[in-house]
Structure formats: structure tokens, C-alpha cells
C-alpha positions in Angstrom: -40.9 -77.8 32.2 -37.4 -77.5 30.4 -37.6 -78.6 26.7 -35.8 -81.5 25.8 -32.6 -82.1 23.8 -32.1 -81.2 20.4 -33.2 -83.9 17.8 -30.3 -83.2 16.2 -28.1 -83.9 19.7 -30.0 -87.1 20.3 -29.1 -88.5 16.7 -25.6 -87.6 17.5 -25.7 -89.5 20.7 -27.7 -92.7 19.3 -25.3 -92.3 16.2 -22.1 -92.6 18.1 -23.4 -95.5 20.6 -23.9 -97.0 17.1 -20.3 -96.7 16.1 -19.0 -98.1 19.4 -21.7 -101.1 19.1 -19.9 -102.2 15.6 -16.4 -102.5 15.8 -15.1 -103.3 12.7 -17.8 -101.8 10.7 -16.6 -98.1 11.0 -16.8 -96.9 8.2 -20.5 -97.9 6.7 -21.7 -97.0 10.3 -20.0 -93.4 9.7 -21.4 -92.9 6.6 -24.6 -93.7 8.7 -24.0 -91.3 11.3 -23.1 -88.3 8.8 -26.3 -89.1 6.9 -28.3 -88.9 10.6 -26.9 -85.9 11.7 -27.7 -83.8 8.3 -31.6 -85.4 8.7 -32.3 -84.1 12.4 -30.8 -81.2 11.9 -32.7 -80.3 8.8 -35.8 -81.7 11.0 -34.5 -79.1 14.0 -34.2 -75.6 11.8 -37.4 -76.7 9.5 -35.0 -77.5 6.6 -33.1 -74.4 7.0 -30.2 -74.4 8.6 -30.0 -72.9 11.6 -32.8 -70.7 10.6 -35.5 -72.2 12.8 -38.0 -71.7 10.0 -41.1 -73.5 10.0 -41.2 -73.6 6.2 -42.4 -76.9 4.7 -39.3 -79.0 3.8 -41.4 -80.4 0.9 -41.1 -77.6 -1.6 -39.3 -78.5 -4.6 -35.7 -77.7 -4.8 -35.0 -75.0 -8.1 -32.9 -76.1 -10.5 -30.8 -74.5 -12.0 -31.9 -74.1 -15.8 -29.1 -76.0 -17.7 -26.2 -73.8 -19.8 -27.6 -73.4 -23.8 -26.3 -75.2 -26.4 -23.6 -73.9 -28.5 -25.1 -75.0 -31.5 -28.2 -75.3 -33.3 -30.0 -78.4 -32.2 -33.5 -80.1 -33.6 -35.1 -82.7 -31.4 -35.7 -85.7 -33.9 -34.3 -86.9 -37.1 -36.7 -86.4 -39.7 -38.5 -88.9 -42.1 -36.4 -90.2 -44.9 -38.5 -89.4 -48.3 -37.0 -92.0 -49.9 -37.1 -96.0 -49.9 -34.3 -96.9 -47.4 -32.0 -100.2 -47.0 -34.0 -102.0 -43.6 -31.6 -102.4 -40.6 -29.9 -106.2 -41.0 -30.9 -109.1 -38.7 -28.9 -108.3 -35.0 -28.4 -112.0 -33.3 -30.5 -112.1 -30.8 -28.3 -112.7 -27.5 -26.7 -108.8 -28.9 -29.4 -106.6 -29.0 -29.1 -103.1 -29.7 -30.0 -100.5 -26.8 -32.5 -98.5 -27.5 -33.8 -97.3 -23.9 -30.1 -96.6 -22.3 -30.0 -92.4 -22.4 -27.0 -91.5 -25.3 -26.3 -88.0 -24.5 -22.8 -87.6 -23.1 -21.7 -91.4 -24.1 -18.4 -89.4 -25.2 -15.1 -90.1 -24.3 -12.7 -87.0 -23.6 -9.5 -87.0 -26.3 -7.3 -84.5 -27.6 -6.6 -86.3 -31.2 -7.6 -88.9 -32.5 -5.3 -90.2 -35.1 -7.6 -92.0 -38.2 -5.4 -94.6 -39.1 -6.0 -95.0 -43.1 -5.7 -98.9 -43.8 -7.4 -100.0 -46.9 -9.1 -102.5 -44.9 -12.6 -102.7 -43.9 -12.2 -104.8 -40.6 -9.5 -105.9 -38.0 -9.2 -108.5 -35.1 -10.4 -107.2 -31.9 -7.1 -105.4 -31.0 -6.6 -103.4 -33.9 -2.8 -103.1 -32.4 -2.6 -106.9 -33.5 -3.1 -106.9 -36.8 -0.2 -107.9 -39.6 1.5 -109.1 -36.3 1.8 -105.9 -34.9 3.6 -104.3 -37.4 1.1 -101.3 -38.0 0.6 -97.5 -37.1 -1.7 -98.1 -34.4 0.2 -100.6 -32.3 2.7 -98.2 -32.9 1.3 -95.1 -31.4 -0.4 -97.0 -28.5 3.3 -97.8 -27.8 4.2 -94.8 -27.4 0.9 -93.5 -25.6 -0.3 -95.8 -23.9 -0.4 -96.5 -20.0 4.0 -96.4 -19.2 4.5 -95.5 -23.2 7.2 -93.2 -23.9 4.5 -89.7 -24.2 2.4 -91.1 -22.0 0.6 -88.2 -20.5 -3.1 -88.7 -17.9 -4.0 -85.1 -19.1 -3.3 -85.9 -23.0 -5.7 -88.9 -24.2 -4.4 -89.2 -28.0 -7.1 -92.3 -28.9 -6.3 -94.0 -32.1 -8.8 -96.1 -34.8 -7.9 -98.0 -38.0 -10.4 -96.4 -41.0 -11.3 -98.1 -44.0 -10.0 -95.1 -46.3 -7.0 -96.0 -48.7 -3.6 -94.6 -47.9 -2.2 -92.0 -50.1 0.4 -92.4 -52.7 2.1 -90.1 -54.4 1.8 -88.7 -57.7 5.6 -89.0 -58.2 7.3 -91.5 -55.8 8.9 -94.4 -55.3 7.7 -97.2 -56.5 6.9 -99.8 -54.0 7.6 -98.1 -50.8 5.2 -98.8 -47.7 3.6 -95.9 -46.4 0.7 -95.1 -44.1 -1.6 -92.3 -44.0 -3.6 -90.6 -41.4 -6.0 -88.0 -40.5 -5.6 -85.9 -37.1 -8.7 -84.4 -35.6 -10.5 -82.2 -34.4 -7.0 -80.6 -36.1 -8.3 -81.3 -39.2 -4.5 -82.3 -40.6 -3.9 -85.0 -43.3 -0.6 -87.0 -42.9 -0.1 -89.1 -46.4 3.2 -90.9 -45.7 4.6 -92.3 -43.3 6.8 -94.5 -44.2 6.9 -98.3 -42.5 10.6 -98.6 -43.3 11.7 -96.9 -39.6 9.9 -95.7 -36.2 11.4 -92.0 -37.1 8.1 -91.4 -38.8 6.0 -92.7 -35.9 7.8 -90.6 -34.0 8.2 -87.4 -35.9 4.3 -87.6 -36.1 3.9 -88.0 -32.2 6.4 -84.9 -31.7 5.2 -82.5 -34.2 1.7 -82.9 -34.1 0.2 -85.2 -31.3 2.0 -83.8 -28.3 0.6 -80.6 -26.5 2.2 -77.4 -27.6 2.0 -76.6 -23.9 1.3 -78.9 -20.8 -1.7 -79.2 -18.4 -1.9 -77.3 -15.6 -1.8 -80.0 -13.5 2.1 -80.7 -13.9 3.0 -77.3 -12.9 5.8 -77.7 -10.4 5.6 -82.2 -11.0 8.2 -82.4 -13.9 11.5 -82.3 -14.0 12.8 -79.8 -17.1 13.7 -83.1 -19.1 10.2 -84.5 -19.0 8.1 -81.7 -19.7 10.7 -81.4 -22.9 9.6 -85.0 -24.0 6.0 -84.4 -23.5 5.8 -81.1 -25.4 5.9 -80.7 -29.1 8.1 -79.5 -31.2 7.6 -78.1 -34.5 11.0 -79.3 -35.9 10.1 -82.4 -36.1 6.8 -81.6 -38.1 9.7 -81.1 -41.5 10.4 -84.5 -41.2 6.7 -85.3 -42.7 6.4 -84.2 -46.6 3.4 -83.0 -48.0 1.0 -82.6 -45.0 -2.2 -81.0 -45.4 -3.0 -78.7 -42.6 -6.7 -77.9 -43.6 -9.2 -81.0 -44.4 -11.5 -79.2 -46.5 -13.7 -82.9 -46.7 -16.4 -83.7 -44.5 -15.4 -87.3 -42.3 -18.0 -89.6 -41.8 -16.7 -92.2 -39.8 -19.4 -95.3 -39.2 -17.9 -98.1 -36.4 -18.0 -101.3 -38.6 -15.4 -103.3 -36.6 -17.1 -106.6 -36.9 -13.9 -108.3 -35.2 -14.7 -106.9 -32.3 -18.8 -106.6 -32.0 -21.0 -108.1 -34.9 -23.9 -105.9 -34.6 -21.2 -102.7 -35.9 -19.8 -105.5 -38.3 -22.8 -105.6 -39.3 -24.9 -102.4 -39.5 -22.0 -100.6 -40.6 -21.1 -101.1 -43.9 -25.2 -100.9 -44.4 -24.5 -97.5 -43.0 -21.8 -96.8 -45.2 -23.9 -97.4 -48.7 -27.0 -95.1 -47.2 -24.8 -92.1 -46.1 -23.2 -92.4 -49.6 -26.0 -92.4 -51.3 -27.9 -89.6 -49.3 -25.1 -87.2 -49.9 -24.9 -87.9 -53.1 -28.4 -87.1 -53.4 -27.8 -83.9 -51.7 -25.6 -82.6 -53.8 -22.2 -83.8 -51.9 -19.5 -85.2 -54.0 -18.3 -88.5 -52.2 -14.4 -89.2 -52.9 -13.6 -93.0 -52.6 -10.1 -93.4 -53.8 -6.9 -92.4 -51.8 -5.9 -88.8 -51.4 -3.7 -88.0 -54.1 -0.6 -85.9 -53.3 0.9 -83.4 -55.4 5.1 -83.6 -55.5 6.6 -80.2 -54.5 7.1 -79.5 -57.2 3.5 -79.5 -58.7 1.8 -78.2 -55.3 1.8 -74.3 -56.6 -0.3 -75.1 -59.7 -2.4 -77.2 -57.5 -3.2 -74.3 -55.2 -3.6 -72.2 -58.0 -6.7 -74.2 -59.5 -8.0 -74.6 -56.0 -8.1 -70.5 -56.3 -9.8 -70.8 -59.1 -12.7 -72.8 -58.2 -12.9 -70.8 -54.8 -12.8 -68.0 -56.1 -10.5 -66.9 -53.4 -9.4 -63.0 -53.8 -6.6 -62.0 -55.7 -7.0 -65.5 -57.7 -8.0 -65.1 -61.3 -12.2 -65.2 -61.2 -13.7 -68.2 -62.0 -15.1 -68.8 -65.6 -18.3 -67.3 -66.3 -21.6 -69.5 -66.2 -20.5 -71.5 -63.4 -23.5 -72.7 -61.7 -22.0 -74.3 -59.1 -20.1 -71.3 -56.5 -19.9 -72.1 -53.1 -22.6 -71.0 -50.4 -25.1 -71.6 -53.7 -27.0 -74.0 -52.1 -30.3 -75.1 -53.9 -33.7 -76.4 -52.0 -35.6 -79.3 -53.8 -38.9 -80.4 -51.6 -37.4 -79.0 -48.7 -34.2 -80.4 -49.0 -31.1 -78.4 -49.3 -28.1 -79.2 -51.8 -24.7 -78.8 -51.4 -22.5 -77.9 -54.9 -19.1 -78.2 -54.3 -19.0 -79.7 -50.8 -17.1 -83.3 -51.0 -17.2 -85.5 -48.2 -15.3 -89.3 -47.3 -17.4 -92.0 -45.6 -15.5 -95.2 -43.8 -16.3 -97.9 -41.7 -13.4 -97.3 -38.5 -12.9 -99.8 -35.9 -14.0 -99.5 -31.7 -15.1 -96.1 -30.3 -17.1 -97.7 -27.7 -20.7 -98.4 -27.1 -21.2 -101.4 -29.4 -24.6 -101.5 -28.1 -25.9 -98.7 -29.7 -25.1 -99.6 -32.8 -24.7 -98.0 -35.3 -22.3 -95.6 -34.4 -21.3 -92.6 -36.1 -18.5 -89.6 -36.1 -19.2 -86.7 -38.1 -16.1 -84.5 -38.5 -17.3 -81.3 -40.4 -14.4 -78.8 -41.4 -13.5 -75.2 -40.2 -13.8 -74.3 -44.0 -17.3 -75.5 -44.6 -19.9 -73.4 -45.3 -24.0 -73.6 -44.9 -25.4 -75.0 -47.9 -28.3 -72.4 -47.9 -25.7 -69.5 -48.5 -26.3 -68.1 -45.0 -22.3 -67.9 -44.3 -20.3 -70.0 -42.2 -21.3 -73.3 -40.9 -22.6 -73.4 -37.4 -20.6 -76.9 -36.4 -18.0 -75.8 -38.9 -14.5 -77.2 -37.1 -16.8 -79.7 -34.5 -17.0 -83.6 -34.6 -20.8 -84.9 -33.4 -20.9 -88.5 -32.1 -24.5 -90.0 -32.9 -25.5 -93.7 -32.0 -28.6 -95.8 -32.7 -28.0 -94.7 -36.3 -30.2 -96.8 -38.8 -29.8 -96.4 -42.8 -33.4 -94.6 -42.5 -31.6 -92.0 -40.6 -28.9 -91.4 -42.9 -31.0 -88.5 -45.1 -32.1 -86.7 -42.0 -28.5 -86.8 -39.9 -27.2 -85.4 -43.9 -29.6 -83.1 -43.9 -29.8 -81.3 -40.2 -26.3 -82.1 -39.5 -23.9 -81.7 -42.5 -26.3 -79.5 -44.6 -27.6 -77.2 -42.0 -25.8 -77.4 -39.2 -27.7 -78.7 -36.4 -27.3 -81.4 -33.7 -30.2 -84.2 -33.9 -30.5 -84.6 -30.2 -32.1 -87.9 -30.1 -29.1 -89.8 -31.6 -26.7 -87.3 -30.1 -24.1 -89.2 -27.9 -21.8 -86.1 -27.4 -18.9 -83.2 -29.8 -15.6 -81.9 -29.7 -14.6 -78.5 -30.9 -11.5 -77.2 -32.2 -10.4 -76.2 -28.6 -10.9 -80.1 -27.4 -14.0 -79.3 -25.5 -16.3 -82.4 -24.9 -19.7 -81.1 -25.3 -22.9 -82.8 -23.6 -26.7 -81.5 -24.2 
């Protein structure tokens, strides 16, 4: 007696009377029919193709083990050991997510410009506000979706931050600047003045733009456009007194109530318990605007930053100084940071209202481990965290700023220095 057909040829036969049956309905039927085909033949070869193994086809499949992390991580936030401000009242038809996994709720940018506004909140499009005569509405002009330097390979994402703008030591009086942060770059822009869209656009040439193009438009741009979507670091003269190194730490806490109240409000609660647990740590907190120096008092500036560095070939810092960098101190367990300064702000949307609240923690290339150990192991990163709650603030200071590692349970996602978005 001759064996009969193939399982795999009788699928294929049933499958295609199938597809002549339903005219009209092609393509769910095909999707069908592919699915069909990869069952019987598995079924033929005893789940190995063309093997004819008689292996079980219920083994479980290896994974492969995932890539390590390259950072430091700890699993939970710890305790606070202090009394802590309780989370306010969320209305109840906005409540806060807490089953929803975080990990890799991070979106992919290249900059984001930190829009320094004074202000601690802003209508829903943060492009609206003061009629659309601001920075942001500004820059999504020109980046957006048909803008000028719009680019689908160069995401430049843009939030308004509670931080004052800068003024200058010795300047005009009265005239309107802006200021604004650029990271992961880690750059400080103080003024850009509101009187022309020269600024807007010297900033979007000299700093925002790629210094070279993706890949991807090899070969698709004529010699003109890749010229407009490239910087140029003429233009970056056009900006005075830019700081190319943050040396602070950047806590950035969503608080755009405009837009979602349950950041409006657990934000600003946020705000006072980071504050306050940095402070306890050791961490000098800078509230007022960045002053900046005129040229002409810049190279005694950078002198007495010498000084407290104790940078070499700078004159050595005065004897008895207790407080050198990398001389971290450990009280109960808890490290302390002299010398470390940090900024904390309430910035509008970053997505994911509902895991409120929502926190950025920009940590600078120049920081340092406060236990002395040498340099900081997320030293140039920014760590997204969500379901933050003030009793979390001394722990996330602690693991994250302090020491250096990720607290994977309120971990939404990082970006290093080379704009690689990094998911546990």
C-alpha cells in the first residue's frame, strides 16, 4: 500500500481551494494559507525542517540570554529613612498606571533643547503660549514635520523648563533673551535674543543639526539639501557666552498640569522632595538663573574654578579644605556628595502622563562617584524613570545620582552621549 500525500501537500491543496472559495478576501485567507503551510510542515519533519526527526515539538525553544547592561543597575528603590511628603489626591477618572511594564517607554531623540522659561506651567501646546511668540514654537517650526531642517533620521524634541533664563552680568538693560540647555550634549545657551529669528536659527545650525547625515540619505539628497541639514560651526560664533560643559546635575520632573493634571499635580511635590533629598546628601541645589560672566571677566572666572578643582597647573587649593572632590562621606549608609551642585525643574510633556510622576535625570560627563571610587558610571547618560513618588526621591538620589546605578523598577529607558536609547 503506497503512503499517502504529504500533510504538508494536503494543507497546500485545502489552503488554495480556500483562496478560490473567498474571492475578495485574499489577503486574510493568505495569511491563512502561509500560517497552514509552516504547521504541516513542521507536523511532516517532527518540527525540524526537512529533517524527518521524530523529536518532540514540545521542548522549549532557548532563548537567547539578553545583552548586559551597560551600567550598574539595583532592582528596587530603597526605603526612604526619613518622613516623606504623601503622593497628592489623583482624580479618580486619571489614575496612575502602576501594572503597565515601564522599561523601554523611551522615545529616540538626538537633542532635546530645555527651553528655560521662568514659568512653572504652559497650555497644552507649549508652542502656543505668549501667542506663539516663544523658542519652542520656534524650533518646532523649523523641525517639525515639512519644517525648514526637518530631517526623519534627526528627532530634535523640545520642552519648556521651569529654570530662569540667564542674564548677564554686564548687559543691556531690558533686552529679551531666552536660554537653553542641549542634551545629552550637555551645552548651555544663555541668550538668545527674541528681537530676530537669526538666533533661532544660528542655534539650529551650529548645534542642533547633525555634523554628518544618516546613512540613509546616501545617494537621496541633492548637494544643496544635505548643505541645509548639516551643521556648521560658523554659525555657533553668532551665540556669545555658551557653555560647552554642564558641570550640574538636571533633574527634570514633567509638571505640565496644562496638559495632564496628575503631572500638574505630583510634580511640583516632586520637585520640593528631590530638593530636599539632595540637599540632605550633600548636593548643593542652584535655584536662580545661570549667571554669565562678560568676556571680559570669563578668564578670572575660570581661574577660580581651577582653584576649587584643583585642576593641574592651577594654583593648589587652600589648605584645610574639607570639601575636595571624589571626598564623599557615608552617614548611616548614605553617601554625601561635597561640591556636587545640581538644578531641579518642573518641564512640560515627555509622554506617558499615566505614569506619573515622571522624571529625567541628566548626570554630566564631569561628574564623579561620591564615594571617591573615580569616574561616575552614568557620568554623560540621561535615565528616564516613571511612577516616581516623593518617598522615592532619597533612593533614585542615592542609587542614581550618588552611586551610579539604574533603579530598574521605575526605569522607563537612557541616552548616552552617542544618542543610544538604552532598554533593560
Amino acid at each position: 500500500m503506497s503512503p499517502g500525500p504529504a500533510p504538508w501537500r494536503l494543507a497546500h491543496a485545502a489552503a488554495g481551494a480556500a483562496v478560490r472559495l473567498s474571492h475578495g478576501r485574499n489577503f486574510t485567507v493568505l495569511a491563512g494559507h502561509t500560517r497552514l503551510l509552516a504547521l504541516a510542515r513542521a507536523a511532516d519533519t517532527g518540527g525540524h525542517g526537512g529533517s524527518g526527526s521524530t523529536s518532540s515539538t514540545n521542548e522549549p525553544r532557548q532563548r537567547r540570554p539578553p545583552p548586559p547592561t551597560p551600567f550598574p543597575t539595583v532592582a528596587t528603590c530603597p526605603a526612604p529613612t526619613c518622613a516623606c511628603a504623601p503622593m497628592p489626591d489623583i482624580p479618580a477618572g486619571l489614575p496612575i498606571d502602576h501594572t503597565a511594564p515601564l522599561n523601554g517607554m523611551i522615545p529616540g531623540y538626538q537633542e532635546q533643547v530645555v527651553v528655560c522659561t521662568g514659568e512653572s506651567d504652559w497650555p497644552s501646546r507649549i508652542e502656543d503660549a505668549h501667542s506663539g511668540d516663544n523658542l519652542a514654537a520656534d524650533l518646532k517650526e523649523l523641525f517639525g514635520r515639512g519644517g525648514k531642517y526637518s530631517d526623519p533620521y534627526h528627532h530634535v524634541a523640545v520642552v519648556n523648563a521651569s529654570f530662569p533664563p540667564s542674564v548677564p552680568s554686564r548687559g543691556a538693560p531690558g533686552l529679551q533673551t531666552t536660554s537653553a540647555y542641549l542634551l545629552p550634549s550637555f551645552r548651555y545657551v544663555p541668550f538668545l535674543p527674541r528681537v530676530s529669528f537669526d538666533s533661532v536659527d544660528a542655534l539650529a545650525k551650529g548645534y542642533l543639526l547633525p555634523a554628518r547625515l544618516h546613512p540613509a540619505h546616501d545617494g537621496q539628497l541633492s548637494p544643496v539639501h544635505r548643505d541645509r541639514l548639516t551643521r556648521h560651526a560658523a554659525y555657533q560664533r553668532l551665540l556669545w557666552g555658551v557653555r560647552n560643559s554642564v558641570d550640574d546635575v538636571l533633574v527634570l520632573i514633567c509638571g505640565h498640569g496644562g496638559r495632564d493634571a496628575r503631572c500638574g499635580l505630583v510634580g511640583p511635590v516632586l520637585q520640593t522632595a528631590f530638593e530636599a533629598a539632595l540637599e540632605r546628601a550633600g548636593v548643593s541645589v542652584l535655584r536662580g538663573p545661570v549667571i554669565v560672566a562678560a568676556p571680559e571677566e570669563a578668564e578670572e572666572e575660570e581661574k577660580q574654578k581651577r582653584l576649587l578643582s584643583g585642576a593641574p597647573g592651577s594654583d593648589p587649593a587652600p589648605s584645610g579644605d574639607a570639601h575636595q572632590p571624589g571626598g564623599g562621606t557615608t552617614t548611616g549608609g548614605a553617601l554625601r556628595a561635597p561640591l556636587t551642585t545640581a538644578r531641579v525643574g518642573l518641564i512640560s510633556h515627555i509622554g506617558g502622563h499615566k505614569f506619573a510622576g515622571n522624571v529625567i535625570v541628566y548626570l554630566p560627563p564631569t561628574l564623579r562617584r561620591a564615594d571617591g571610587g573615580g569616574p561616575h558610571p552614568l557620568a554623560g547618560y540621561g535615565v528616564w524613570y516613571g511612577r516616581v513618588e516623593p518617598q522615592h526621591a532619597e533612593g533614585l538620589v542615592q542609587e542614581t545620582i550618588l552611586r551610579g546605578r539604574v533603579v530598574v523598577d521605575h526605569f522607563r529607558g537612557a541616552i548616552n552621549r552617542n544618542r543610544d536609547i538604552i532598554r533593560l
